[in-house]
Each structure stands twice: as C-alpha cells, then as structure tokens.
DRENDO-1510 file (C-alpha; in Angstrom, 1 decimal, always signed):
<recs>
REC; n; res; u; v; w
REC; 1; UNK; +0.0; +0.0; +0.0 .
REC; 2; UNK; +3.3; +2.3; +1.0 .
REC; 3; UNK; +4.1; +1.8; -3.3 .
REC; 4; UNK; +1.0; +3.2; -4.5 .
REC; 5; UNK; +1.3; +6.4; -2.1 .
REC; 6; UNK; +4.4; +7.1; -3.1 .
REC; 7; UNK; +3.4; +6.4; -7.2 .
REC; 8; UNK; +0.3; +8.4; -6.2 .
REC; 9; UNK; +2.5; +11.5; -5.0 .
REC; 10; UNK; +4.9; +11.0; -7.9 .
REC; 11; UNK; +2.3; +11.7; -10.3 .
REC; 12; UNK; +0.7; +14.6; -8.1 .
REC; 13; UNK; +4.3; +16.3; -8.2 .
REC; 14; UNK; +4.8; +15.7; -12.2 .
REC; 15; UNK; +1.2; +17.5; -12.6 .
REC; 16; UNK; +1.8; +20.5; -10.1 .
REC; 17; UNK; +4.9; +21.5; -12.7 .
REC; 18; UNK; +2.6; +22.1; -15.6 .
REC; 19; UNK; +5.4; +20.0; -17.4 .
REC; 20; UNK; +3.1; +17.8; -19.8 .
REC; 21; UNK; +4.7; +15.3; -22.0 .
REC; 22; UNK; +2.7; +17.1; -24.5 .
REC; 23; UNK; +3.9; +20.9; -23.7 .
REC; 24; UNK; +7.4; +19.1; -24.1 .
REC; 25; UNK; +6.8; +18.3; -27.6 .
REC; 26; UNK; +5.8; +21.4; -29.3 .
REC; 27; UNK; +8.1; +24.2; -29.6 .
REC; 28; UNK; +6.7; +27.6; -28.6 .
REC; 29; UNK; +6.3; +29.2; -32.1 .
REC; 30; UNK; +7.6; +32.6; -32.4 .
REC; 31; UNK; +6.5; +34.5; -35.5 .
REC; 32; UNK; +9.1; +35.2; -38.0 .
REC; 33; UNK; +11.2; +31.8; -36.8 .
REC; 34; UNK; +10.5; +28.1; -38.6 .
REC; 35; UNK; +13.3; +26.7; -37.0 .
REC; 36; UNK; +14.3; +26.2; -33.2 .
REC; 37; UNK; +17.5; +26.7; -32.3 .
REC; 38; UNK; +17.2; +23.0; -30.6 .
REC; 39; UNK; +16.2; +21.8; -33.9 .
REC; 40; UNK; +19.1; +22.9; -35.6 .
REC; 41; UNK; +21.3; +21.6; -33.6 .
REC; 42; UNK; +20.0; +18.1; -33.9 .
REC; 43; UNK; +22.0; +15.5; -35.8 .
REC; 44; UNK; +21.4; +15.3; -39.3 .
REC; 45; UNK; +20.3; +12.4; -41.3 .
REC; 46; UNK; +22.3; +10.0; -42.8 .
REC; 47; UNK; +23.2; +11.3; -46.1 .
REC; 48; UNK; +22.0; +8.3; -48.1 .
REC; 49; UNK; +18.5; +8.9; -46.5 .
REC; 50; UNK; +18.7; +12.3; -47.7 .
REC; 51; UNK; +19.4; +11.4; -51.5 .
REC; 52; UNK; +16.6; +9.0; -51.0 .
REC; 53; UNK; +14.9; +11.6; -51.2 .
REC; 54; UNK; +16.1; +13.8; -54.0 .
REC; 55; UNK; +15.4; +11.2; -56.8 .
REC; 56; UNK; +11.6; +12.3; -56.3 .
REC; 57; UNK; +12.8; +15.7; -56.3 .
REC; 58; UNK; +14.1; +15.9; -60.1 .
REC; 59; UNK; +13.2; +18.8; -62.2 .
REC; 60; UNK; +11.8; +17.7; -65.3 .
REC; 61; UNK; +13.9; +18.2; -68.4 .
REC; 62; UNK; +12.1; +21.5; -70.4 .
REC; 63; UNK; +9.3; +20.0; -72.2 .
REC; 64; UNK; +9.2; +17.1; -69.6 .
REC; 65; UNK; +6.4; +16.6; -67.5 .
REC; 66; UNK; +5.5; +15.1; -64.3 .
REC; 67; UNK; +1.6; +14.9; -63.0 .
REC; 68; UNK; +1.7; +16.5; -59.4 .
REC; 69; UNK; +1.7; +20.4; -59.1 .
REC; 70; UNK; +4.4; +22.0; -60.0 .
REC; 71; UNK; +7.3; +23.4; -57.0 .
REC; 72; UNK; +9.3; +26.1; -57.8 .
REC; 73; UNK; +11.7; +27.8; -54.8 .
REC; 74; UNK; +12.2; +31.3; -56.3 .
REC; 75; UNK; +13.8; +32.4; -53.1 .
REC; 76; UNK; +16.4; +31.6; -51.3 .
REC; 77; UNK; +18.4; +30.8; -54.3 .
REC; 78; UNK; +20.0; +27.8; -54.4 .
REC; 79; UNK; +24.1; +27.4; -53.7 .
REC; 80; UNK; +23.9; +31.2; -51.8 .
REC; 81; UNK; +25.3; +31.4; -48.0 .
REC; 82; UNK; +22.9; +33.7; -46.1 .
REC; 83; UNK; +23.4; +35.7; -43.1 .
REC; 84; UNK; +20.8; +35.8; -40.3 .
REC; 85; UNK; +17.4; +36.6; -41.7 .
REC; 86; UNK; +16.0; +35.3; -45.0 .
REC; 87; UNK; +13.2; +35.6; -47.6 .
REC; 88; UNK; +12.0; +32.9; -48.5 .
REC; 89; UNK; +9.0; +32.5; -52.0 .
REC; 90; UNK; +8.1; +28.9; -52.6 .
REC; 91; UNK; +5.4; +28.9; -56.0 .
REC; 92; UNK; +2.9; +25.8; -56.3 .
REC; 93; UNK; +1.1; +25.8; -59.8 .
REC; 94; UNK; -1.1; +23.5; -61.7 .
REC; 95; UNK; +0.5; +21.2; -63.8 .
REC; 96; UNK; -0.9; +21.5; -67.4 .
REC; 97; UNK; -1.5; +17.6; -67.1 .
REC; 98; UNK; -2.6; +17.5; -63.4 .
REC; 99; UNK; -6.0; +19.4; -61.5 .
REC; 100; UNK; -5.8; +22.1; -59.3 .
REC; 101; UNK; -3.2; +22.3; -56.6 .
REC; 102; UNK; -4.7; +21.6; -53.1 .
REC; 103; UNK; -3.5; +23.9; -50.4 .
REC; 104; UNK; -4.9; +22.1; -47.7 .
REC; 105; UNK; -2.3; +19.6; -48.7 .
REC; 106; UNK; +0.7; +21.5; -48.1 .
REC; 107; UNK; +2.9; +19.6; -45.7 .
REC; 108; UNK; +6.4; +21.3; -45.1 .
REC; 109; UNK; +9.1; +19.0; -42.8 .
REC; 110; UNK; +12.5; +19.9; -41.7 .
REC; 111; UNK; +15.1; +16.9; -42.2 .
REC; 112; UNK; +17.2; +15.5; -39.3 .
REC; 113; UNK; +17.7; +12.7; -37.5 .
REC; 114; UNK; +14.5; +12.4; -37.2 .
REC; 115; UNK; +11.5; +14.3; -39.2 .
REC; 116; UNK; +10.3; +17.6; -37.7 .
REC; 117; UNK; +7.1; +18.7; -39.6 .
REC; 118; UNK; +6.9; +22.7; -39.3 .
REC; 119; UNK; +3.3; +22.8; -41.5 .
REC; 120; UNK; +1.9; +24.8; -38.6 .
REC; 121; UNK; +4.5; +27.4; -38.6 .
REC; 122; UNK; +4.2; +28.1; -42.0 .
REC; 123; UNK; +0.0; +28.1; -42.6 .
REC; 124; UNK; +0.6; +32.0; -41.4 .
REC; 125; UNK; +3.1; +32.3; -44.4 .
REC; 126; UNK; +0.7; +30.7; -47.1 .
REC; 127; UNK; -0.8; +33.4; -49.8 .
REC; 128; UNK; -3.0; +31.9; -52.3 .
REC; 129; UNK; -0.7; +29.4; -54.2 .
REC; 130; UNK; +2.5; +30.7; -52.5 .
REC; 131; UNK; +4.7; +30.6; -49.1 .
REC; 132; UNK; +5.7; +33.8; -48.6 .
REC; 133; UNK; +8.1; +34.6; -45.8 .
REC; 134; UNK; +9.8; +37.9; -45.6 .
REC; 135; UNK; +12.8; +38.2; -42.9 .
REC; 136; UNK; +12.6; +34.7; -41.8 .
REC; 137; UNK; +15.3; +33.6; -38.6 .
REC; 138; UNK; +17.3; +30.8; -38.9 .
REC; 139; UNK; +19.9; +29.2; -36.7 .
REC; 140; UNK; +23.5; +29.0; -38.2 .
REC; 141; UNK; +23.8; +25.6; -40.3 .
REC; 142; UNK; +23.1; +23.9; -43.0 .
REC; 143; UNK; +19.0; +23.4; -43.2 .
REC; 144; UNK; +17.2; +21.3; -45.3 .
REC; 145; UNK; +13.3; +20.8; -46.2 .
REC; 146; UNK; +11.3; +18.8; -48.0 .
REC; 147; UNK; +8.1; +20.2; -49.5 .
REC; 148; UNK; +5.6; +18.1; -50.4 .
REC; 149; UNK; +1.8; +18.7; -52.1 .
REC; 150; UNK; -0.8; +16.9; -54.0 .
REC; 151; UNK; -3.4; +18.4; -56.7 .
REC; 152; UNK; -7.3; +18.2; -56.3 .
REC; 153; UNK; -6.5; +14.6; -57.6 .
REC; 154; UNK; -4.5; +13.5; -54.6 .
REC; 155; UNK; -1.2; +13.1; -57.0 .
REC; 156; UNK; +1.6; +14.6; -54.8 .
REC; 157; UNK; +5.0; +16.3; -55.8 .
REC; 158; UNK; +7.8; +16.6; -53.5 .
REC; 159; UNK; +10.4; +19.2; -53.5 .
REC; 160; UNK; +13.5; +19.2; -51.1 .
REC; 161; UNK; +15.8; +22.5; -50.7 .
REC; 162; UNK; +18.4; +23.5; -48.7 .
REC; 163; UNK; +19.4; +26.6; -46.6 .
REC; 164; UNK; +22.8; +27.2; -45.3 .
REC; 165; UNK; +23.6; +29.8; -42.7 .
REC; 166; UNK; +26.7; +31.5; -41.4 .
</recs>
C-alpha cells in the first residue's frame, strides 16, 4: 500500500509542474522563426536517406512533364550562403497535365535525424498558391526541407531545398 502512495504522490508532483509530455513536444512558435535553435542543432540524417529523397525531387527536363503540381523555390536561391534573416517564395502551380493544386495539402518537414514537420509554422506564411516569408530567422547551419503537395487529384510532388547559414 506504501508503493502506490508514493506512485500516487509522484504523479501529483509531475502535474503541479505544468510540465506535460505534451507541452514538451511542441516548440513555442515565435512568429518570424520556422526553425528552433534546438532543432538545428540536432543531428542530421544520414546522407544516403537524404538522396533518398532527391530522386523524387528531379526537375523535369524542359518540355518534360510530371503529373503533381508544379514546385518552384524562387527564393532563397540555391548554392547562396545567407546571413541571419532570409526571404523565403516557394510557388505551387497546376501542372498543365494534373487538376488544381490543393493547399490544404501542403505539408512542409525539416530533415534530421529524425522528421520535424513545421506545417503549422508556416500556414501563417501561405498566400494563395504561394509561401511567402519575408525576414525569416534561422539558426546557423546547414537546413534542409522537403516540400511536399498533391493536386485536387491527390497526386503529390515533392520538392526538397536546402538553406545554409553562417
């Protein structure tokens, strides 16, 4: 009977902190910042995982097609170091072969060792067909996301890009 007191008080203490499992889980989100700085500096994945990835991820040759919406990262360009704050313009278009591109599909997910999906950060970020994000923070590092959405047709495109920091 002595055990279940002291279980009993345990799990009294645990509540009175107001430290949940759950409020341990989801990062306080700040506007303006995607990325925690606890985030970044978890481990990254293992680089064969990560060009698992990138063969869905190939642009089509010109006049090549493929039947999800169409992905394009206007900004940040590619290969460019950046400094502290960036803007960030990710364009989703119908595919001439494909229906409508579906918004509510959108699912946005930060690559490490394990999967970090930051779809709720960004919803504030999303006009009409676009993620817009003007003087975004990022941690120092090397940051890569995959992008992935489907058309009205549930056919889904994926797009991963990468952000390095200094």
């Amino acid at each position: 009977m002595k055990y279940f007191h002291w279980v009993f008080l345990f799990f009294i203490l645990i509540n009175s902190t107001g430290q949940s499992s759950h409020a341990l889980q989801q990062p306080k989100v700040l506007l303006g910042v995607w990325i925690t700085q606890e985030e970044a500096n978890l481990s990254p994945k293992i680089e064969e995982t990560i060009k698992g990835f990138q063969h869905k991820d190939i642009e089509p040759a010109e006049g090549e097609a493929t039947a999800g919406p169409l992905i394009k990262v206007e900004k940040p360009e590619e290969g460019n170091i950046f400094n502290g704050k960036i803007n960030i313009e990710v364009k989703f278009k119908k595919n001439p072969l494909g229906s409508d591109v579906d918004m509510g599909t959108l699912k946005v997910v930060y690559l490490k060792i394990f999967d970090v999906d930051i779809t709720d950060r960004i919803r504030p970020y999303i006009k009409g067909e676009a993620l817009v994000g003007k003087n975004i923070e990022f941690p120092e590092g090397e940051h890569i996301f995959q992008i992935r959405i489907q058309d009205k047709e549930q056919i889904e495109s994926v797009k991963t890009f990468s952000i390095i920091v200094h």
